[in-house]
C-alpha positions in Angstrom: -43.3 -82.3 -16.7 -42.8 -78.9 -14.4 -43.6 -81.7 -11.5 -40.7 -84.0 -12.6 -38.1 -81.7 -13.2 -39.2 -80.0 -9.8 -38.6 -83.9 -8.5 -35.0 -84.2 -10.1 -33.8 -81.1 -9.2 -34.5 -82.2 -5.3 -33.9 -85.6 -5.4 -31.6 -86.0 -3.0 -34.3 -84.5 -0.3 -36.7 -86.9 -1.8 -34.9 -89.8 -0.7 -34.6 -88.2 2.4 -38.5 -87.9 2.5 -38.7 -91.6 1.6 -36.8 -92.8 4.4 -38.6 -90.6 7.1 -41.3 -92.4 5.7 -40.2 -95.5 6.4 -38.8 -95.1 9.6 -42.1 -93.0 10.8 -45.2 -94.7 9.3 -44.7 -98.7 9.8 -48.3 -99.2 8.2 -47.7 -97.8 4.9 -44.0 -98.8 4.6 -45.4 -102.9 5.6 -48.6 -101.8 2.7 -46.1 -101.9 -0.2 -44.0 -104.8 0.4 -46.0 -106.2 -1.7 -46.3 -103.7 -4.6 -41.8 -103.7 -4.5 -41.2 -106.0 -7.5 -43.1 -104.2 -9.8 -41.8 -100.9 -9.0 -38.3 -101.9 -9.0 -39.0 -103.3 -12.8 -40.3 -100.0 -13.0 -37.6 -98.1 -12.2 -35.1 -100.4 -14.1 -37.3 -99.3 -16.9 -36.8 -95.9 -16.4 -33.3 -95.8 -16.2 -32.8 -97.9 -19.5 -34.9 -95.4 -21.0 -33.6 -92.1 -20.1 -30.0 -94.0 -21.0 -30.9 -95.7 -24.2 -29.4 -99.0 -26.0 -26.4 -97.5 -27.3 -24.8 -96.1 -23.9 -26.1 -99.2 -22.0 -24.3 -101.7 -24.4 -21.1 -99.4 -24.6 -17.9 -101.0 -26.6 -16.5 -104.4 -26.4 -14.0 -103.0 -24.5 -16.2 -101.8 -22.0 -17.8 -105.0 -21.6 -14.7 -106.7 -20.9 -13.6 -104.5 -18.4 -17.2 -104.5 -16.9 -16.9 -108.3 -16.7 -13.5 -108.4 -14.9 -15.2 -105.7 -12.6 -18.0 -107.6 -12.2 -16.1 -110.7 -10.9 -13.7 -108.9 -8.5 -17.3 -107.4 -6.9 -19.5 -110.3 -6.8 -16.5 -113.3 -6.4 -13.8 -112.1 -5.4 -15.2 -109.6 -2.0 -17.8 -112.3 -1.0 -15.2 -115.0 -1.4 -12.4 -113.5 1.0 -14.9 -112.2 3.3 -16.1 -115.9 3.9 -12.6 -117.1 4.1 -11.7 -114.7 6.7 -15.1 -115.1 8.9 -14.4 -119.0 8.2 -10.7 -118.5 9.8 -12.0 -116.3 12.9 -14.7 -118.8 13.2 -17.8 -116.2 13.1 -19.0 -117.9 9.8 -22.4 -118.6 12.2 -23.2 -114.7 13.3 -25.9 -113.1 11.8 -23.8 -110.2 10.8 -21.2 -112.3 9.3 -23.9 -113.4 7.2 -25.6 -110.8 6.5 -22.2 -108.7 5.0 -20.9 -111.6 2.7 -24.9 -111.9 0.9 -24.5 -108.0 0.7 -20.9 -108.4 -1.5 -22.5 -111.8 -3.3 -25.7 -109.5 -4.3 -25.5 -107.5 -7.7 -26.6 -103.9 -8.3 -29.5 -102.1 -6.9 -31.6 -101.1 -9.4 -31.6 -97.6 -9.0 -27.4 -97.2 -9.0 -27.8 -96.0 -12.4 -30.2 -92.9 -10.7 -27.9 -92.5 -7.7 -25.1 -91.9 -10.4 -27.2 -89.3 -12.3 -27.9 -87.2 -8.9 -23.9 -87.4 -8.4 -23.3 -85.8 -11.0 -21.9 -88.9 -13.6 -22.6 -90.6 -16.4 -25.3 -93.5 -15.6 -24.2 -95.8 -18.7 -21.4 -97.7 -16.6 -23.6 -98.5 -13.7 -26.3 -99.7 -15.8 -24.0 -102.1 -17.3 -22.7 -103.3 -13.9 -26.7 -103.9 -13.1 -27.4 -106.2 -16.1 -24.1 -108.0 -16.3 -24.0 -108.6 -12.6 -27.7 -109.9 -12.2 -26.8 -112.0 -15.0 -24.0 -113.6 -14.0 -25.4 -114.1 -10.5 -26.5 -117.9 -10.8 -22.9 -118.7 -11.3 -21.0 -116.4 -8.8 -23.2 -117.4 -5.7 -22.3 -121.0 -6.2 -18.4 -120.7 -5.2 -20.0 -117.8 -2.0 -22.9 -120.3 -0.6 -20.1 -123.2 -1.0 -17.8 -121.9 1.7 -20.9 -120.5 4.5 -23.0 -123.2 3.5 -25.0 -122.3 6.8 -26.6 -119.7 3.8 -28.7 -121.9 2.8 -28.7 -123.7 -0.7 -27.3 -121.8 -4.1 -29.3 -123.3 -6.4 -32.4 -121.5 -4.8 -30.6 -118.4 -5.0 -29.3 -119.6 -8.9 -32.8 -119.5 -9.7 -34.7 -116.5 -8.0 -31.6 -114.4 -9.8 -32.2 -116.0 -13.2 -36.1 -114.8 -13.0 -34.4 -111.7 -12.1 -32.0 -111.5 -15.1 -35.2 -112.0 -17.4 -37.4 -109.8 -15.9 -34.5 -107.0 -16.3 -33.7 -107.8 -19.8 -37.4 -107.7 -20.8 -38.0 -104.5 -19.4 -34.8 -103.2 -20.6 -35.7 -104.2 -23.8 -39.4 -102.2 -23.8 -37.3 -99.2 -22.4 -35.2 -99.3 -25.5 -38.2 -99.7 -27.9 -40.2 -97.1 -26.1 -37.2 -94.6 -26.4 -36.6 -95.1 -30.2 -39.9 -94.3 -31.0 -40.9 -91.8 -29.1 -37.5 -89.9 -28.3 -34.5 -91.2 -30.4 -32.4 -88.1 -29.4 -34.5 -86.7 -25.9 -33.3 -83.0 -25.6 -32.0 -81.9 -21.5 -35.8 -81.2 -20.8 -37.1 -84.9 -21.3 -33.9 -86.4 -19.6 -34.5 -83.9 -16.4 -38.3 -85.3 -16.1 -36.8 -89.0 -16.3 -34.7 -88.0 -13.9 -37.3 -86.4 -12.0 -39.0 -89.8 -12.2 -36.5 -92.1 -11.4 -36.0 -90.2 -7.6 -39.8 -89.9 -6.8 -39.8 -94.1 -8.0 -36.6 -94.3 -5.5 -38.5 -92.6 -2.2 -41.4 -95.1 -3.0 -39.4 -97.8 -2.9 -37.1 -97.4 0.2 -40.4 -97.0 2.3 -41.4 -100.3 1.7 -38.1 -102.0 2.3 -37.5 -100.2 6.1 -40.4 -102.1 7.0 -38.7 -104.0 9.6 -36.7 -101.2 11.0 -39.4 -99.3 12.6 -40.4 -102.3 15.3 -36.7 -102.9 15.8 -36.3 -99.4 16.8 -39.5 -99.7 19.2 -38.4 -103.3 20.7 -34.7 -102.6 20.6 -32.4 -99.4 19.7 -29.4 -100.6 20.6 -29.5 -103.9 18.1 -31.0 -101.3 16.1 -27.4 -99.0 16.4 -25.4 -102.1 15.9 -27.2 -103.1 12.5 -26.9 -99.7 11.0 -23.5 -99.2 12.3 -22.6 -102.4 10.2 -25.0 -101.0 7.2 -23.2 -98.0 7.0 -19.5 -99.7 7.2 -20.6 -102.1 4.3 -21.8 -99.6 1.8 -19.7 -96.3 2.5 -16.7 -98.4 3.4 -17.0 -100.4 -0.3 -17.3 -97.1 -1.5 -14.0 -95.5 -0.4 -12.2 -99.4 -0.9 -13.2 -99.0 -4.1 -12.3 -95.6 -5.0 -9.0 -95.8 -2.9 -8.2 -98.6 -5.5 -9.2 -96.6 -8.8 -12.3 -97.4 -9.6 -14.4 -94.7 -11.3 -17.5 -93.2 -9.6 -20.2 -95.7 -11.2 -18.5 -98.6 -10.7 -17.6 -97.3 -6.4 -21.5 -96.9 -6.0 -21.9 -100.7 -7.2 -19.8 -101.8 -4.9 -21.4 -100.2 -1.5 -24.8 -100.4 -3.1 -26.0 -103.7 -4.0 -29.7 -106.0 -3.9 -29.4 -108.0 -0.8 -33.2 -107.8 -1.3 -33.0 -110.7 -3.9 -31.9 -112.8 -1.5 -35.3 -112.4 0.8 -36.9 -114.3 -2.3 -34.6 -117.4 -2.4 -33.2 -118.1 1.3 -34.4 -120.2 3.9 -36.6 -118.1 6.5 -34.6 -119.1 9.3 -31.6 -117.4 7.1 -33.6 -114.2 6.2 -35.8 -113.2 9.2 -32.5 -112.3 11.5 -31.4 -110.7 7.7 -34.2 -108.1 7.9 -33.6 -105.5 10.1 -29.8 -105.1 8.4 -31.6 -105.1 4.8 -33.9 -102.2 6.1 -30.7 -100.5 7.5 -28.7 -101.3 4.5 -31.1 -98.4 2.6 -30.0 -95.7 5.0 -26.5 -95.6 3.9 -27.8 -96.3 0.1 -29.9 -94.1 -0.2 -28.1 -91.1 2.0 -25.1 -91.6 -1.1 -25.7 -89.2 -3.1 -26.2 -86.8 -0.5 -23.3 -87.5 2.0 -21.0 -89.3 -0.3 -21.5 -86.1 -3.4 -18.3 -83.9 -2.0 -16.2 -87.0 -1.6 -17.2 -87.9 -5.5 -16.2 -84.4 -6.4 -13.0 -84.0 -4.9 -11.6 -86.3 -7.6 
């Protein structure tokens, strides 16, 4: 427990430890590629634990307006983005595509943590997560109709429905496990899930920079340009969203989403020039709660 609270406390330096991991030792960050799935599930079940069933759910009113939210991320962004590539005619580049499958995507799994080291109340986020992965079969329809260069959406339609059941199942054990073993957790158990929740965070961002590390050997200046874009897709949604009065869970949603899904379901002639921008992608993610925290606070 002493360990775990240590681990919340310096979370934000953990994630920093996870990416100079990834960057630095290609080997182990290409060793868990494999192990990912299962410790994002992991991590989803530890933030639906240390939340618990009744903050998750929220009212009907919250649902609505996480719905609507929902919609304008996942629909509407992708949607106009497409359009707008479509009417400049760069609906073939790389980085066209890879910035409308980053607005398409849902949630990262670990928003609800990112929220929790800012500072905020993780319920909202958590929400976004579930709704979003859920509704995911439907909104990519509408996005992969207008590139259809993407690839086809019923692939995609799929791999997000597996993902929608695997999340609901282990939310569902997270809820269980919390009734019966801490209905009402005091601020000791919630700091140790916290605690938790960032060292699961550093594990996983090492696995997903595994392409980043031989693009920065074969060719730093692709390298610059990919993170350049990374860092205007997730910090820029970030402010967009803020600057239009969105509260701080649901302004981490929107510059922090699973473009990873999409490695599952795509064509590999559509995902292997996606890589490299997925692996820089977690630089800006996971540097959010550490460059993004004063911006949060100032309002």
């Amino acid at each position: 427990m002493y360990v775990l609270r240590l681990a919340a406390r310096h979370g934000r330096v953990l994630l920093v430890i996870g990416l100079t991991a990834g960057f630095a030792l290609p080997e182990l960050s290409t060793g868990l590629k494999p192990a990912l799935p299962a410790i994002v599930v992991f991590l989803v079940f530890i933030s639906a634990m240390r939340i618990g069933v009744g903050a998750a759910l929220g009212s009907l009113r919250d649902a609505r307006q996480d719905l609507v939210r929902v919609l304008a991320l996942q629909l509407a962004v992708p949607c106009v983005l497409a359009l707008g590539l479509v009417a400049a005619g760069l609906h073939g580049s790389a980085a066209g595509a890879a910035l409308v499958l980053a607005m398409a995507a849902p949630s990262i799994s670990g928003s609800p943590a990112f929220t929790v080291m800012l500072g905020h109340d993780p319920a909202p986020a958590m929400r976004l997560l579930v709704i979003g992965t859920a509704l995911l079969p439907l909104t990519v329809i509408p996005v992969f109709s207008l590139l259809p260069t993407l690839g086809g959406s019923s692939d995609v339609a799929d791999a997000a429905l597996r993902l929608t059941l695997t999340i609901a199942f282990a939310t569902g054990i997270a809820f269980a496990v919390r009734q019966w073993l801490f209905p009402d957790p005091g601020p000791e158990t919630v700091h140790a899930l916290d605690g938790l929740a960032a060292l699961t965070l550093a594990v996983i961002v090492i696995g997903l920079m595994a392409a980043v590390g031989p693009t920065l050997r074969d060719d730093p200046m692709a390298l610059v340009g990919w993170l350049s874009l990374a860092f205007l897709a997730s910090f820029g949604m970030q402010a967009a969203a803020r600057a239009l009065g969105a509260k701080v869970a649901t302004a981490i949603v929107a510059g922090n989403r699973n473009i990873a899904l999409f490695l599952v379901a795509l064509p590999a002639g559509v995902t292997d020039s996606l890589l490299t921008f997925i692996g820089c992608y977690q630089v800006p993610m996971y540097l959010t709660p550490i460059l993004m925290r004063r911006y949060y606070d100032r309002g």
